[in-house]
C-alpha positions in Angstrom: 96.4 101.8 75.5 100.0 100.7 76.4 101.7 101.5 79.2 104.8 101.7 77.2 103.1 104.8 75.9 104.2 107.1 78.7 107.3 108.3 77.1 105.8 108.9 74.1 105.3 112.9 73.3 107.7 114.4 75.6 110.7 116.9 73.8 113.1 114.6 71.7 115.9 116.6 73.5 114.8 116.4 77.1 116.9 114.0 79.1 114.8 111.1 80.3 117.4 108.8 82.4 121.0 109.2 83.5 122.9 106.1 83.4 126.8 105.3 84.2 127.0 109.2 84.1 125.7 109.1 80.4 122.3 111.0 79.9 119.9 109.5 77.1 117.2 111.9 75.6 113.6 111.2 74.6 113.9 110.4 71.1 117.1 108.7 71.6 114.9 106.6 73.7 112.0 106.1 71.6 113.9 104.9 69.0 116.2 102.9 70.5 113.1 101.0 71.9 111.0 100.8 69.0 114.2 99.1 67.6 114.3 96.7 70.4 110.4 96.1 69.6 111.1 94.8 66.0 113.7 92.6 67.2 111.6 91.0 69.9 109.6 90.2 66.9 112.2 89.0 64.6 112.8 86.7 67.8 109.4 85.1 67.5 107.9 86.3 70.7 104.0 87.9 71.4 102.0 89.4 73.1 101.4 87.4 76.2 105.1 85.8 76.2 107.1 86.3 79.7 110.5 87.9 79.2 112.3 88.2 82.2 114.5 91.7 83.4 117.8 90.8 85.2 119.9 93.9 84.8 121.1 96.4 87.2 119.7 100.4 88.0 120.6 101.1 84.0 119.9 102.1 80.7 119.5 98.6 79.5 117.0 97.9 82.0 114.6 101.1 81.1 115.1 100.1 76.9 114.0 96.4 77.8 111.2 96.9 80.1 109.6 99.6 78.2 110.3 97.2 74.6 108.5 94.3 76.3 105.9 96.1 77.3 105.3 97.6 73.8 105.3 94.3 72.0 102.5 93.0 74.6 104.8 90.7 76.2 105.0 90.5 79.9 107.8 92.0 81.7 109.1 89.5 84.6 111.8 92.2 86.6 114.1 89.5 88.8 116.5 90.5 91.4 119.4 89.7 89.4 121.7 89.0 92.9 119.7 86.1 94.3 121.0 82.5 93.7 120.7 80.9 90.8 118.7 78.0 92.0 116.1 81.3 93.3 116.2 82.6 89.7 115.1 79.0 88.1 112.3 78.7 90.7 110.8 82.1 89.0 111.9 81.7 85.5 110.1 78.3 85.8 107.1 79.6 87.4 106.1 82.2 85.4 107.0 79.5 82.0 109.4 83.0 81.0 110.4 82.4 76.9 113.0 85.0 77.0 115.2 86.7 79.6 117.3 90.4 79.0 120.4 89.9 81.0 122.7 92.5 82.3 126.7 92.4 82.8 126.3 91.5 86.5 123.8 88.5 86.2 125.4 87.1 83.1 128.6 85.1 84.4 125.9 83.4 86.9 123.0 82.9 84.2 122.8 79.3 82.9 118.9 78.6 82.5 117.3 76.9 79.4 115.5 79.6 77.7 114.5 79.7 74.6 115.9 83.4 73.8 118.9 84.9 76.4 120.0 88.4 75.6 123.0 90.2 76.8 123.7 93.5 76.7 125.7 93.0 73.2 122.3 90.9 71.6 120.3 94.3 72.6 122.4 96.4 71.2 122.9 94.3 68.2 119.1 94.2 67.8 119.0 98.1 68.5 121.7 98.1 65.7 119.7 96.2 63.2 116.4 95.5 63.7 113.6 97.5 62.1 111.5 100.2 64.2 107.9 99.0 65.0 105.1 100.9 66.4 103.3 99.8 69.8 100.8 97.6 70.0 97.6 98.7 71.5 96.5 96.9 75.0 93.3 96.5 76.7 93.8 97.6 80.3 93.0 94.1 81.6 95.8 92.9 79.7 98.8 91.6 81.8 101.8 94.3 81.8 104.5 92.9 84.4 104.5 89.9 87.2 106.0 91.1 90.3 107.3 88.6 93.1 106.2 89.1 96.3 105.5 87.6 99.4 102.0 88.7 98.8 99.7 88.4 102.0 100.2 85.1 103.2 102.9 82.5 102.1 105.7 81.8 100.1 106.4 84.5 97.3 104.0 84.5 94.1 104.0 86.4 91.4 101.5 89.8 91.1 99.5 90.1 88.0 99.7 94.0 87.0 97.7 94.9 84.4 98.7 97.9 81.5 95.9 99.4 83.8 96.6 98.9 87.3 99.9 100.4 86.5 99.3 103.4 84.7 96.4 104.4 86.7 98.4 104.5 89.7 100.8 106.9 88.0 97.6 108.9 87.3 96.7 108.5 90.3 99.7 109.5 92.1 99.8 112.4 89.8 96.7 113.9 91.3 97.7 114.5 94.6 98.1 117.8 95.7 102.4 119.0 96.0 102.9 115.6 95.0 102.6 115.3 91.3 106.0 115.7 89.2 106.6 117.6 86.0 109.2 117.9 83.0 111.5 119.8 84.7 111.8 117.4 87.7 115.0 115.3 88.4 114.1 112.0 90.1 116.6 109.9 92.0 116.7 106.4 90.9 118.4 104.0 93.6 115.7 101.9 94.4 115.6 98.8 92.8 113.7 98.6 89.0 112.8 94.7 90.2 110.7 96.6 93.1 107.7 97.5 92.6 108.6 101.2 94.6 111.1 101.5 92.1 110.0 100.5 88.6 106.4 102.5 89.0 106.7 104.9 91.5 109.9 106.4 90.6 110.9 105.2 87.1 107.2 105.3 85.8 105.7 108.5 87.4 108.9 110.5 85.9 109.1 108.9 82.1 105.0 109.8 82.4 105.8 113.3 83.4 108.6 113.7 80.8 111.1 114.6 83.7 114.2 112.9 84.2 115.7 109.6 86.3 119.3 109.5 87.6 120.2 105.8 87.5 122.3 104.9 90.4 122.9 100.9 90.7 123.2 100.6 94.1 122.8 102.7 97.5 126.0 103.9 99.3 125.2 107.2 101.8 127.8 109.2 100.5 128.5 108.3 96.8 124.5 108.6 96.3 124.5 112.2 98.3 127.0 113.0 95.6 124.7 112.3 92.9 121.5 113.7 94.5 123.5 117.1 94.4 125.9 116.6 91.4 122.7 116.2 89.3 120.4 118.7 91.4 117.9 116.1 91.8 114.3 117.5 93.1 112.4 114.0 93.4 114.2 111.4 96.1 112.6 108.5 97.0 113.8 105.8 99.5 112.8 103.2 101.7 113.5 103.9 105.5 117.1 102.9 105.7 118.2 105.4 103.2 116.9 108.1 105.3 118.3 106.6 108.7 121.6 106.1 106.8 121.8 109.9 105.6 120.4 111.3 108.5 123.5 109.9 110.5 126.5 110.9 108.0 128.6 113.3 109.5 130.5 116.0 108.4 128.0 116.4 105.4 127.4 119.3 104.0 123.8 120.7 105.4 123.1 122.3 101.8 123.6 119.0 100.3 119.9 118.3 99.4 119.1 121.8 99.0 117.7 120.9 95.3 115.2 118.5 96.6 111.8 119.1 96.8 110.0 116.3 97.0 111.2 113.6 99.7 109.5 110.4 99.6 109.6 107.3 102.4 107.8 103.6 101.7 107.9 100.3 101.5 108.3 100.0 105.7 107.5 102.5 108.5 109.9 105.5 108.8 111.1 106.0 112.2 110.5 109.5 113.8 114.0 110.2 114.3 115.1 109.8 111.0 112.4 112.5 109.9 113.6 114.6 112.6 116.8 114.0 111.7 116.3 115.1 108.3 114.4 118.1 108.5 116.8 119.9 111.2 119.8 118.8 109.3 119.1 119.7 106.0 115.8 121.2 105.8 114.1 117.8 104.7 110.5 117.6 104.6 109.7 113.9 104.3 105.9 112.4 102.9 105.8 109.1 104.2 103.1 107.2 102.0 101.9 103.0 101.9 101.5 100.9 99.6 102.3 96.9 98.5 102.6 95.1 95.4 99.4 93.8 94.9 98.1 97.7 94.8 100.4 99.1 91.9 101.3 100.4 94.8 100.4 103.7 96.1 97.4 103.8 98.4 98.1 106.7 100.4 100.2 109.7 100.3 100.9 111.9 103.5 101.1 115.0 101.6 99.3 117.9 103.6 99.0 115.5 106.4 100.7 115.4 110.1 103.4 113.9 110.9 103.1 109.8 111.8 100.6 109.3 109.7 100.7 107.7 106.1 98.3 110.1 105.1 94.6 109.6 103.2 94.0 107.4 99.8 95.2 109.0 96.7 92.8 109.7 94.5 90.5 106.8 93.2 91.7 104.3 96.0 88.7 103.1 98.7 90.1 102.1 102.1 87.8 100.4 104.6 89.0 99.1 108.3 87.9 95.8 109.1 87.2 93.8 111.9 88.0 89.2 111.9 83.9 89.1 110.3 85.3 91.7 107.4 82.5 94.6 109.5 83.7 98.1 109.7 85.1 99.3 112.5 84.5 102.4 114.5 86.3 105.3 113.7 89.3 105.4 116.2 89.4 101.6 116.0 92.1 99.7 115.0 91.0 97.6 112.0 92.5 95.3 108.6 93.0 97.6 106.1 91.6 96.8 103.0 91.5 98.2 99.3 89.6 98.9 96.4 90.6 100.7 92.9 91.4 100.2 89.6 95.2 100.0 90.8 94.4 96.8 92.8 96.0 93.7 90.8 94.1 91.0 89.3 95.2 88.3 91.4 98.5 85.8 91.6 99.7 84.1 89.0 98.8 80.3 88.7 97.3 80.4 92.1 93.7 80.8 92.5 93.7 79.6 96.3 96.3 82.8 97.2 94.4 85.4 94.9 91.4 84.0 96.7 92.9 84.6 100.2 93.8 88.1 99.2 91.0 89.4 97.3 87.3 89.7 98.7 84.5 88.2 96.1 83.9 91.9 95.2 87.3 93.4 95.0 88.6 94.2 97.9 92.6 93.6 98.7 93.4 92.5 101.8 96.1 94.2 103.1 96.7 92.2 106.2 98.0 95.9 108.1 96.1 97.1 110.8 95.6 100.7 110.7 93.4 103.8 112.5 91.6 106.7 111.3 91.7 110.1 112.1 88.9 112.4 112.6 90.8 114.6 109.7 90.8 111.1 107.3 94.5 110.4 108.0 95.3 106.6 108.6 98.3 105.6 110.8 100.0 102.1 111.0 99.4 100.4 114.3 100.3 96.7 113.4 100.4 93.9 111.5 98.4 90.9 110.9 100.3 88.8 109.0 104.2 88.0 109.9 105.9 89.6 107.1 109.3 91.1 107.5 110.1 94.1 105.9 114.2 94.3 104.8 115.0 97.7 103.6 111.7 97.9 102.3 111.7 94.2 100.9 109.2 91.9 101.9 110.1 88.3 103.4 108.3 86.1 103.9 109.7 83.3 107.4 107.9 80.5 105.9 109.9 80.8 102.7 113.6 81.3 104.8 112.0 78.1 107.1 111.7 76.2 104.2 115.7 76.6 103.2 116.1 76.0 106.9 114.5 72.7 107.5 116.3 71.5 104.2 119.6 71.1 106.1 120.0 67.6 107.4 120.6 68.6 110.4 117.5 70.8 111.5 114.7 69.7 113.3 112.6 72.7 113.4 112.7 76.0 112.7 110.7 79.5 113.6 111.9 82.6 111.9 111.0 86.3 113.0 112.0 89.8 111.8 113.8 91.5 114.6 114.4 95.7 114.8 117.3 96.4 113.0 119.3 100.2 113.0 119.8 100.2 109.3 117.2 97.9 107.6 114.4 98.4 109.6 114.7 95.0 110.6 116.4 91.8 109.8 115.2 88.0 110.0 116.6 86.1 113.5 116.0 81.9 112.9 115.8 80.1 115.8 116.5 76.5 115.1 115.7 73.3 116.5 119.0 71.0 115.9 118.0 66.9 115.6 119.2 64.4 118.1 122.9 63.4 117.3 123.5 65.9 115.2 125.6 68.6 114.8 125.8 72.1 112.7 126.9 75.9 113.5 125.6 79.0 112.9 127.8 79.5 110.0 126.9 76.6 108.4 123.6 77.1 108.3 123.9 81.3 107.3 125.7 79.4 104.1 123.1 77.1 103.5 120.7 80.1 103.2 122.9 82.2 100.9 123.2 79.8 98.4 119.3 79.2 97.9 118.0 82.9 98.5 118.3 86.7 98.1 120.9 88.1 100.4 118.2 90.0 101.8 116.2 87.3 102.9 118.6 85.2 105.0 118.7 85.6 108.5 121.7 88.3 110.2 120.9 85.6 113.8 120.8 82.1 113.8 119.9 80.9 117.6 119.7 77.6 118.9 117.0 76.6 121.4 115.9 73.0 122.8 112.1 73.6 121.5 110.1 76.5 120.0 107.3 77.8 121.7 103.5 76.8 120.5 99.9 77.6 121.6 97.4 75.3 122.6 96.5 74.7 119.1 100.3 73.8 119.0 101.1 77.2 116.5 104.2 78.9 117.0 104.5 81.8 119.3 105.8 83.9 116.9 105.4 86.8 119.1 106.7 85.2 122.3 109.9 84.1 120.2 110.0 88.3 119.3 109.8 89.3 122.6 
């Protein structure tokens, strides 16, 4: 098997992506990717070699993924807009031999690789290079590395195996009103570098032989446009989409009147934005959950109630846990843990992290606390650890403390996510400044931008005399929340 396989056998004139406004077909595809194979080869790399994905929502992205994959290499996707000094830190950690760069990252890339393609080396490659066929894959065999902040600590990198990934297409496939055919147009906005993005929308559509509207970046009313210039049936989004549509005004209520499939994840979706939608424009939205380390579907809220994110999709286990790992009682809150063939391998390079998040016979830690229904419908309650979710991106505070307590002129530092209108929430630093010293807000809100993901640096920066700390002397997080 190869997961690179899924656009095989599909009509070579149906329209699989949309890009700039350009629409590339099936065997246009195909071909233009088993190119890309042979030049990957004529480059020297193998099955098992890292190439890393810094390119925008675009064509290039979709021909370079699915190429890497098809050759047995590893696909690394990157957020092409963090900092430089961010991009090394991953490029280095994963040992990547090759990267596939896109216009926007290019003027900023300046890492030693040993092979560093444009979008002119692709398409001379494309151009030149003979076709090759794919190479077959055991489904333990590593597909793609995903950053993420994982379940505890600074970010790591997901092992997701040919397997984990396409049986998580399968499996999201199999749910009832949920699965997606040939004659389904998806809306991709969400990043390819997420997880959300690059499997459940890019990879459930090119399996189905439907069709993915690239669109590089979110704006509410540019992306309406495209959502009903292209009469797309499939949107998904993570929360602040929805709370940012939901609140346009003067928009046309017949503007999603294509859709029939609206999907929410990657952070909870608040009520009012569902209600929002639905009496609006006659939105129906499934919120579902799921997380890196999972593929990532778990559940799906399809033919369940509202506030709920639904029951496991098929294949997927769910227990809820008490601190000695016991079940719980139904109606009890409880960890929510999982087991399936979606559920990743481990972290890369880091047995003592793949041991904290994986039980001794499978089971993923999810570090959410969740409740069961009578029916079998779960619902979010909490969670354990102190991840923050950023339009559906995870941050981790130990990693934005870290950037923190590098400036000379902190002390000490606690960071918390904070409720946010648009994001869902944003990251708040409170920051302890050291005798005799001296530094303001904006000084510090520099520091972070230069040395991580605009995402993941704080909107707040408040000073206080001393951070609050529990007998054990741990920070309050909670009290610093409140």
């Amino acid at each position: 098997m190869n997961l690179a396989s899924i656009v095989e056998g599909h009509p070579d004139d149906a329209v699989a992506v949309v890009s700039r406004g350009d629409p590339t077909t099936y065997g246009t595809l195909r071909a233009d990717v088993a190119r890309l194979r042979g030049g990957l080869i004529g480059l020297g790399l193998r099955p098992g070699d890292r190439v890393a994905l810094l390119c925008d929502n675009d064509r290039l992205f979709v021909v370079g993924y699915l190429a890497v994959l098809g050759i047995g290499c590893v696909a690394v996707p990157l957020n092409q807009t963090s900092p430089p000094v961010e991009i090394a830190a991953e490029l280095t950690a994963v040992q990547a031999r090759a990267a596939i760069v896109g216009p926007s990252a290019a003027a900023r890339f300046d890492h030693d690789l040993e092979h560093v393609l444009t979008v002119e080396g692709v398409d001379r490659l494309v151009a030149t290079a003979e076709p090759v066929p794919i190479v077959d894959r055991s489904p333990q065999d590593l597909a793609a590395l995903m950053f993420t902040a994982g379940t505890a600590g600074m970010p790591k990198a997901a092992m997701l195996s040919h397997g984990n990934l396409h049986t998580n297409i399968r499996q999201a496939q199999a749910v009832p009103d949920r699965a997606l055919g040939a004659g389904d147009v998806s809306l991709g906005v969400l990043p390819l570098f997420h997880i959300f993005g690059l499997n459940v929308v890019l990879g459930v559509s090119l399996f189905a032989g439907g069709s993915v509207v690239l669109v590089e970046r979110f704006d509410p009313v540019t992306t309406l446009d495209a959502v009903r210039d292209h009469r797309c049936t499939v949107v998904a989004g993570a929360p602040p989409m929805w709370v940012a549509w939901s609140g346009l005004a003067d928009v046309d209520p017949a503007s999603f009147s294509s859709v029939r499939l609206a999907l929410s994840g990657a952070a909870p979706l608040p009520s009012t934005a569902v209600d929002a939608m639905r009496e609006r424009f006659g939105v129906e939205l499934q919120e579902g959950y799921g997380l890196t380390e999972a593929s990532p579907i778990v559940t799906s809220s399809a033919g369940a109630g509202p506030g709920t994110i639904g029951r496991p999709v098929p294949g997927v286990s769910v227990r809820l846990v008490d601190d000695d790992g016991e079940d719980v009682p139904l109606g009890d809150p409880g960890e929510l843990w999982v087991q399936g063939p979606n559920v990743f391998a481990g972290y890369w390079c880091d047995p003592d992290a793949t041991a904290a998040a994986l039980t001794g016979d499978g089971w993923l830690r999810t570090g959410d606390v969740a409740v069961a229904g009578d029916d079998g419908t779960l619902r979010l309650v909490d969670r354990l650890k102190d991840l923050i979710i950023v339009s559906g991106f995870n941050v981790f505070p130990a990693e934005v403390e870290d950037v923190l307590c590098s400036h000379p002129a902190v002390a000490d530092v606690a960071v918390v996510g904070v409720p946010h209108p648009h994001s869902g929430e944003a990251v708040k630093a409170f920051v302890v400044v050291r005798p005799g010293e001296w530094v303001e807000e904006n000084d510090l809100l520099r520091h972070c931008q230069a040395r991580l993901a605009r995402y993941k640096c704080p909107d707040t920066v408040l000073f206080v005399p001393e951070l609050p700390v529990g007998v054990a002397g741990k920070v309050l997080r909670r009290a610093l929340r409140d």
